[in-house]
C-alpha positions as CSV (number, residue, x, y, z in Angstrom):
1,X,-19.2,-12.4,15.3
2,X,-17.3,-12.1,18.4
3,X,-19.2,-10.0,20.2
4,X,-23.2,-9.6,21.1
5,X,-24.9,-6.7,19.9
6,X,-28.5,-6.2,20.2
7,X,-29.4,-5.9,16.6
8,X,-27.6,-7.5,13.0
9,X,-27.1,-6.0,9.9
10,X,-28.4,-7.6,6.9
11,X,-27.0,-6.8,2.8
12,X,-28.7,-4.2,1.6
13,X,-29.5,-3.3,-2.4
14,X,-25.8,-2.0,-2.8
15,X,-24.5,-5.0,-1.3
16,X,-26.3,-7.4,-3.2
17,X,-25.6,-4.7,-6.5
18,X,-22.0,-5.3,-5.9
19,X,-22.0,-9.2,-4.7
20,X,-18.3,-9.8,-5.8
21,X,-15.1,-8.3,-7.4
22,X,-16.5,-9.2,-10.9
23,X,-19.2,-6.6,-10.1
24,X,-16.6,-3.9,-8.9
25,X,-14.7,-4.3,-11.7
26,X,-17.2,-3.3,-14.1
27,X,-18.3,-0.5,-12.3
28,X,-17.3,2.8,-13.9
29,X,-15.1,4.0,-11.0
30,X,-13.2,7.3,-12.0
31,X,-10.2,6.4,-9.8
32,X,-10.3,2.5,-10.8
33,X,-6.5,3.2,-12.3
34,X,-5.5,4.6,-8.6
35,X,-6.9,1.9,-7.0
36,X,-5.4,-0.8,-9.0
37,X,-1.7,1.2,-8.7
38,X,-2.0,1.0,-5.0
39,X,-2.9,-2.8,-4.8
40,X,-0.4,-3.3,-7.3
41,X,2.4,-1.6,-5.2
42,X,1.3,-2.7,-1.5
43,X,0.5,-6.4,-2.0
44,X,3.2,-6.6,-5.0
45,X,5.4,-5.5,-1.9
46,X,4.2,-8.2,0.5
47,X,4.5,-11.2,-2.6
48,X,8.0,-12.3,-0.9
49,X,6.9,-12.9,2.1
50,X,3.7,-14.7,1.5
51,X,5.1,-17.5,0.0
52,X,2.8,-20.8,-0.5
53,X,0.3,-18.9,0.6
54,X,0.7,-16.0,-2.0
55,X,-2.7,-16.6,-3.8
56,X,-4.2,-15.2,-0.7
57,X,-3.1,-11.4,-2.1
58,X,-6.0,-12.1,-5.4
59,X,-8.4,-12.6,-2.4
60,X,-7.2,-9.8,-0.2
61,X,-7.0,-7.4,-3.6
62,X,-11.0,-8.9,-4.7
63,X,-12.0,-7.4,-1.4
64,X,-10.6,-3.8,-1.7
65,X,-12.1,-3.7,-4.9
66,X,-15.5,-4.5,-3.9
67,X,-15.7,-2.6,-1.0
68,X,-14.1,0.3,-2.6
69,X,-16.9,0.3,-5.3
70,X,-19.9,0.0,-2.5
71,X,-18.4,3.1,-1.0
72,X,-18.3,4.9,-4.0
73,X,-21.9,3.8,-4.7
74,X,-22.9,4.3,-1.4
75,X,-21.6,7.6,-0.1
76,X,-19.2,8.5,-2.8
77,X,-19.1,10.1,-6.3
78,X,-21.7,6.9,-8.2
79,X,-24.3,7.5,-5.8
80,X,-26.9,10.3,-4.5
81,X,-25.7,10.3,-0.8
82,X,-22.4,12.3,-1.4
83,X,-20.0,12.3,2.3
84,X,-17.2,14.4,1.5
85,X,-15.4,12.4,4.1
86,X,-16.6,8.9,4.8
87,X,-16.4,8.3,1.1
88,X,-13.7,6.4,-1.2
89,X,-11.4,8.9,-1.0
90,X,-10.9,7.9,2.2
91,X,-10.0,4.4,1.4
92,X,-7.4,5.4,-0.8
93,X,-5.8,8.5,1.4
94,X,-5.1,5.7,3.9
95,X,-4.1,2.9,1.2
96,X,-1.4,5.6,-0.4
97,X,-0.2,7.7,2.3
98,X,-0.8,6.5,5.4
99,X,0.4,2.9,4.8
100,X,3.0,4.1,2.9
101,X,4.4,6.5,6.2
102,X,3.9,3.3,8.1
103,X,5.9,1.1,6.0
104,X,8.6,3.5,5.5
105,X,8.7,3.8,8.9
106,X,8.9,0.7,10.5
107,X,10.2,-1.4,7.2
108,X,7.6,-4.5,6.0
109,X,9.6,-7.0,8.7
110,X,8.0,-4.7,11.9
111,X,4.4,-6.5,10.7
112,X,3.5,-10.3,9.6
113,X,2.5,-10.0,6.2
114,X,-0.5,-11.3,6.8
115,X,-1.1,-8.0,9.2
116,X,-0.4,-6.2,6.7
117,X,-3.2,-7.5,4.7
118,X,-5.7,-7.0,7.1
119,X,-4.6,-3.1,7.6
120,X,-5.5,-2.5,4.1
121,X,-8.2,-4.2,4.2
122,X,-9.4,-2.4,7.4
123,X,-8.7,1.0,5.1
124,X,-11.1,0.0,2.4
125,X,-13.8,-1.5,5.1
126,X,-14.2,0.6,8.3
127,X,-17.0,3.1,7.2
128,X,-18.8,0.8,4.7
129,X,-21.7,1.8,6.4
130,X,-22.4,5.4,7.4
131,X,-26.8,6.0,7.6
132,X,-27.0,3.3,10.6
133,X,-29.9,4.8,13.1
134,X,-27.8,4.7,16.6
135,X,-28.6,2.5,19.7
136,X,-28.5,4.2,22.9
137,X,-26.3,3.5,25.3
138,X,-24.0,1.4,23.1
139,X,-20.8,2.1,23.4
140,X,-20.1,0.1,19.3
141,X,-21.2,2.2,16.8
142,X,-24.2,0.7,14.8
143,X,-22.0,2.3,11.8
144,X,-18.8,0.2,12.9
145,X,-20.9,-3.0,13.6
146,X,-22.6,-2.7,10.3
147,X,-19.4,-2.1,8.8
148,X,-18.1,-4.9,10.6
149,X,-20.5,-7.5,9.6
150,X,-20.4,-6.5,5.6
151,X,-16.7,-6.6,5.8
152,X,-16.7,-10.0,7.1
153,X,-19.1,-10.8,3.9
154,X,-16.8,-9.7,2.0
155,X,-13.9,-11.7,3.1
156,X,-16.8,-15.0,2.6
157,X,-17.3,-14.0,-1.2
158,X,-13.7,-12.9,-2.3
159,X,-12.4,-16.8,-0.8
160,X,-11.6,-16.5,2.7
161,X,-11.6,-19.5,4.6
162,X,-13.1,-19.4,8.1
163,X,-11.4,-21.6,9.5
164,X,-7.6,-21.1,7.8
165,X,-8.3,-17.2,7.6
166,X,-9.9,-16.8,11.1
167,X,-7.1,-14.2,11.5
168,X,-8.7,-11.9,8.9
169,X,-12.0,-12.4,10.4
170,X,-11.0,-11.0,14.0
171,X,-9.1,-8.9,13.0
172,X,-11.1,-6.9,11.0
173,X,-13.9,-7.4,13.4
174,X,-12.3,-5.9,15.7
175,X,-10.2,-3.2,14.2
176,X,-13.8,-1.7,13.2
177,X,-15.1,-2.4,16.4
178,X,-12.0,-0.4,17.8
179,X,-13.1,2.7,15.2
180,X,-15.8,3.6,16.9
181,X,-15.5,7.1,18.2
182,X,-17.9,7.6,21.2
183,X,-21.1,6.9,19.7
184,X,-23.1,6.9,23.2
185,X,-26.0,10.1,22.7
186,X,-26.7,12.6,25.2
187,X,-30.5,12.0,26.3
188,X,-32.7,14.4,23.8
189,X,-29.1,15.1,21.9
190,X,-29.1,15.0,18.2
191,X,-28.9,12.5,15.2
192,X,-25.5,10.4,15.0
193,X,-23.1,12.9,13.3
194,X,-19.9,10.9,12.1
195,X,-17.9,13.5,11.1
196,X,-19.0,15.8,14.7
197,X,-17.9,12.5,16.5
198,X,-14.4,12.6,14.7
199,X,-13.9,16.0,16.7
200,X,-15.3,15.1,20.0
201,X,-14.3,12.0,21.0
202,X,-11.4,9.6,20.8
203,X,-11.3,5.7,18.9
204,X,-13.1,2.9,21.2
205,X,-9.5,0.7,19.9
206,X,-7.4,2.0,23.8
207,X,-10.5,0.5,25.3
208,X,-10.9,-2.7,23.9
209,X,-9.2,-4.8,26.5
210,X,-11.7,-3.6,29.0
211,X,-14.9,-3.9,26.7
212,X,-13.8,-7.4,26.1
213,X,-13.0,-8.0,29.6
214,X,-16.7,-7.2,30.4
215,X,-18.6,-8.8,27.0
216,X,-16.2,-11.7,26.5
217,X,-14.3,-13.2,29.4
218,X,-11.1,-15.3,29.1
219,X,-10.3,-13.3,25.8
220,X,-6.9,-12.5,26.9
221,X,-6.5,-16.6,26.6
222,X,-6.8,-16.4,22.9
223,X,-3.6,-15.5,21.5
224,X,-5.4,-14.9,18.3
225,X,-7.5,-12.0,19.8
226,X,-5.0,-10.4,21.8
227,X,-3.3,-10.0,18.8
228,X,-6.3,-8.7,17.6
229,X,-6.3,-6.3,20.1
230,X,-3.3,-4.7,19.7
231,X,-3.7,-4.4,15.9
232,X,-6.5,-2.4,16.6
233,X,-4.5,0.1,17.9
234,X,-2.5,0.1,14.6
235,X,-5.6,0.9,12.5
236,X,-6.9,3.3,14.8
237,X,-3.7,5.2,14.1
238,X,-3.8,5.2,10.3
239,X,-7.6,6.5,10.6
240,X,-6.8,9.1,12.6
241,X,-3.0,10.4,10.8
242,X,-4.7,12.7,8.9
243,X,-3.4,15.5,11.6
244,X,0.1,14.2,10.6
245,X,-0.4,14.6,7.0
246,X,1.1,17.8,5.1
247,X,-0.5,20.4,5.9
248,X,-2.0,21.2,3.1
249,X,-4.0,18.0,3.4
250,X,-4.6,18.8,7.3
251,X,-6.2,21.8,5.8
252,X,-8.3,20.1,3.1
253,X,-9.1,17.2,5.7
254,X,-10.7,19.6,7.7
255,X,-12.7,21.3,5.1
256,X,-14.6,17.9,3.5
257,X,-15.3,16.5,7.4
258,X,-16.9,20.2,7.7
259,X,-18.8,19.7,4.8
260,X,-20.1,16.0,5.8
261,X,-21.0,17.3,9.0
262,X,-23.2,20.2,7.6
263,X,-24.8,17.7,5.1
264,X,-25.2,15.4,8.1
265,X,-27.1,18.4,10.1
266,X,-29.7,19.3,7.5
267,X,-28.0,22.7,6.7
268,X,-27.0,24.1,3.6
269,X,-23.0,25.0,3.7
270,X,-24.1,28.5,1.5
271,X,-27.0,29.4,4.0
272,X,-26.6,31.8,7.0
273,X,-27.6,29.0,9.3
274,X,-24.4,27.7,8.9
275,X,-22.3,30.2,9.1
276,X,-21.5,30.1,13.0
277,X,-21.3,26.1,13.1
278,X,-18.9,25.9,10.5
279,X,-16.8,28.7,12.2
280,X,-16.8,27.0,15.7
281,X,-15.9,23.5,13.9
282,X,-12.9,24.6,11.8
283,X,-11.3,26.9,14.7
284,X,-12.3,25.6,17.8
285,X,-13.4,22.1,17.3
286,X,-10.6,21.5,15.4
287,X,-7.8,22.7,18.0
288,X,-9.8,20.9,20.5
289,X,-9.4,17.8,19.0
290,X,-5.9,17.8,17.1
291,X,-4.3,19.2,20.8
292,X,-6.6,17.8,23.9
293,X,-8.2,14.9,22.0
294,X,-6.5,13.1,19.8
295,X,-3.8,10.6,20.9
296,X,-1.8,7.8,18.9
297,X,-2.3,4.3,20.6
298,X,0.8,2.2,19.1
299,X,4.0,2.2,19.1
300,X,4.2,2.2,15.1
301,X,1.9,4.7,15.0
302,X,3.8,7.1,17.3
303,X,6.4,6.5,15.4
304,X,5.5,6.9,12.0
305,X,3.0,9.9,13.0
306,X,3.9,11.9,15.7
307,X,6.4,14.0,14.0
308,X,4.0,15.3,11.1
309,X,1.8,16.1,13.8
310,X,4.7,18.0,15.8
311,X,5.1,19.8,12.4
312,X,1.9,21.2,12.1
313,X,1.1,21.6,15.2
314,X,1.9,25.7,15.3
315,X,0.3,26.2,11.7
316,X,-3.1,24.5,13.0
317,X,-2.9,27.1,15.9
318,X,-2.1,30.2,13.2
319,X,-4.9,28.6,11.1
320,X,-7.6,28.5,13.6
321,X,-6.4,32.1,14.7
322,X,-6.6,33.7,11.5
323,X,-9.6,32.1,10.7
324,X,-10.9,33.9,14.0
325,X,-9.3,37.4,13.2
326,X,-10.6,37.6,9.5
327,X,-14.0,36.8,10.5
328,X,-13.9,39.3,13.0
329,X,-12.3,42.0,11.2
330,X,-14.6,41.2,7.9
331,X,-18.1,40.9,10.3
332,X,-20.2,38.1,10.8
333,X,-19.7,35.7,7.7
334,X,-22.9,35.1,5.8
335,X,-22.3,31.8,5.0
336,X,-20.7,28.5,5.9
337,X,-18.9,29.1,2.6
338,X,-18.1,32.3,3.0
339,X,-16.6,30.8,6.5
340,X,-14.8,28.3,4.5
341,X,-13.3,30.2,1.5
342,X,-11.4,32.5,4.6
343,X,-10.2,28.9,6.2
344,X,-8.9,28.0,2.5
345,X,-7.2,31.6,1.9
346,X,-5.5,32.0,5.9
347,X,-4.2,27.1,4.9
348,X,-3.0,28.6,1.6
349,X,-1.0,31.0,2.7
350,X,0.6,29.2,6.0
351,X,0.9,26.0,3.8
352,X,3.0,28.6,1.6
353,X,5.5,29.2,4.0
354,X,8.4,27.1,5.5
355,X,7.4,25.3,8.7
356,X,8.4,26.7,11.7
């Protein structure tokens, strides 16, 4: 690894369940036939411009497929530790969508295709891991370095090269690094919440030069890691577009991290206790972080981003305002459901009309 952390991540049972893509592959995945369109379209896309070095797309297409089916065992719909965020949906929102905006965007020329490669396989890695106990302090999340180690695993058993692939490697080391939101705890403050951090804090990727500067001096004299670096940026983008999606799938976005965070907090989404911490994360959390939070870091990501953002930027605020006013008029909700099924009803409705 490139950089020192205090503690490493070995394989655990999933990993070693799912040691290569001929495992994956025989996995009952529900969304297998997705999965294989998408790898079909976006490295059939990049064939051209690989040339001798084509076979390289099997390897890069082995490793979405494994680490698309440890998600889905992990924290996804083949396991019993459901996220309704940090699951394989996610992998495949960014895979479809989100590369797709950037690549129609910016054309397939504005990255190497090699880059390419290692964005998608950043989509299908970055939250691998997501039950990592924090380290205080630490300004990596343990979820990202654990993440980070198993995707560079990955890359060993689906035939990446060390040496002649060292791109890949730091690369995806440190895109994940640079996906860290703020995991740093507040002395006595709660467990690690990944989808709370989403809505509080901003991607570690803008600081990377100056976390390098301090943990790995004379990086800015490796061409290969300031390349690194600034791809980072890239991938934070693409994590983060979902606040330039339609709006439809801002709304629904919102909803499934409100759901992981409730999971993640003990509470039941149809008890009363959750009630006022749903409301508070899907009105005010939620314009807290899609207007004073959240930035784009890269050029390509401004550009392919910012405008679905502009667009819904005055539906979010109508959102999070009839949200308020219904839950106001109707009386304290009795459950986070009940809180929910309003935020569904006031989406549906503005996602109904023409944007403004």
């Amino acid at each position: 690894m490139l950089l020192a952390f205090p503690r490493a991540f070995p394989p655990d049972s999933i990993e070693m369940q799912v040691a290569d893509a001929g495992a994956a592959r025989r996995l009952p995945l529900p969304d297998a036939e997705r999965l294989e369109a998408l790898l079909d379209e976006r490295l059939g896309a990049l064939l051209p411009f690989a040339g001798p070095q084509a076979t390289l797309l099997s390897c890069v297409a082995d490793a979405i497929r494994v680490a698309h089916a440890r998600m889905s065992l992990r924290h996804g719909r083949l396991g019993n530790d459901f996220h309704a965020y940090h699951c394989e949906d996610h992998i495949l929102e960014i895979l479809d969508g989100r590369v797709g905006r950037l690549i129609a965007r910016g054309g397939l020329r504005s990255l190497s295709w090699r880059d390419w490669c290692a964005l998608l396989l950043f989509a299908a890695t970055h939250d691998l891991r997501q039950r990592e106990s924090p380290l205080p302090g630490s300004r990596i999340g343990t979820n990202e370095r654990a993440s980070a180690e198993e995707a560079l695993r990955i890359l060993d058993a689906c035939g990446f090269c060390r040496e002649q692939d060292g791109d890949f490697h730091a690369n995806l080391e440190l895109m994940i690094t640079g996906s860290t939101f703020d995991a740093r705890q507040a002395p006595g403050g709660p467990t690690l919440n990944a989808a709370e951090l989403l809505h509080t804090g901003g991607a570690l990727a803008s600081a990377l030069p100056a976390y390098l500067d301090a943990s790995r001096p004379g990086w800015r004299d490796e061409p290969r890691l300031v390349h690194a670096a600034n791809l980072a940026l890239v991938a934070a983008d693409l994590d983060t577009a979902n606040v330039a999606e339609p709006f439809l799938s801002l709304v629904t976005s919102g909803e499934r991290l409100c759901r992981e965070r409730e999971m993640l907090c003990g509470r039941a989404i149809d008890s009363a206790a959750s009630a006022a911490p749903v409301l508070r994360f899907l009105t005010d959390a939620q314009e807290a972080y899609f207007f004073d939070l959240h930035r784009f870091h890269s050029q390509a990501g401004r550009a392919a981003f910012s405008d679905g953002k502009s667009a819904n930027a005055a539906r979010l605020k109508a959102l999070c305002a009839g949200v308020r006013a219904r839950a106001a008029a109707a009386g304290p909700p009795g459950s986070g459901e009940a809180v929910i099924a309003l935020y569904r009803a006031v989406g549906t409705e503005l996602g109904a009309r023409p944007e403004p």
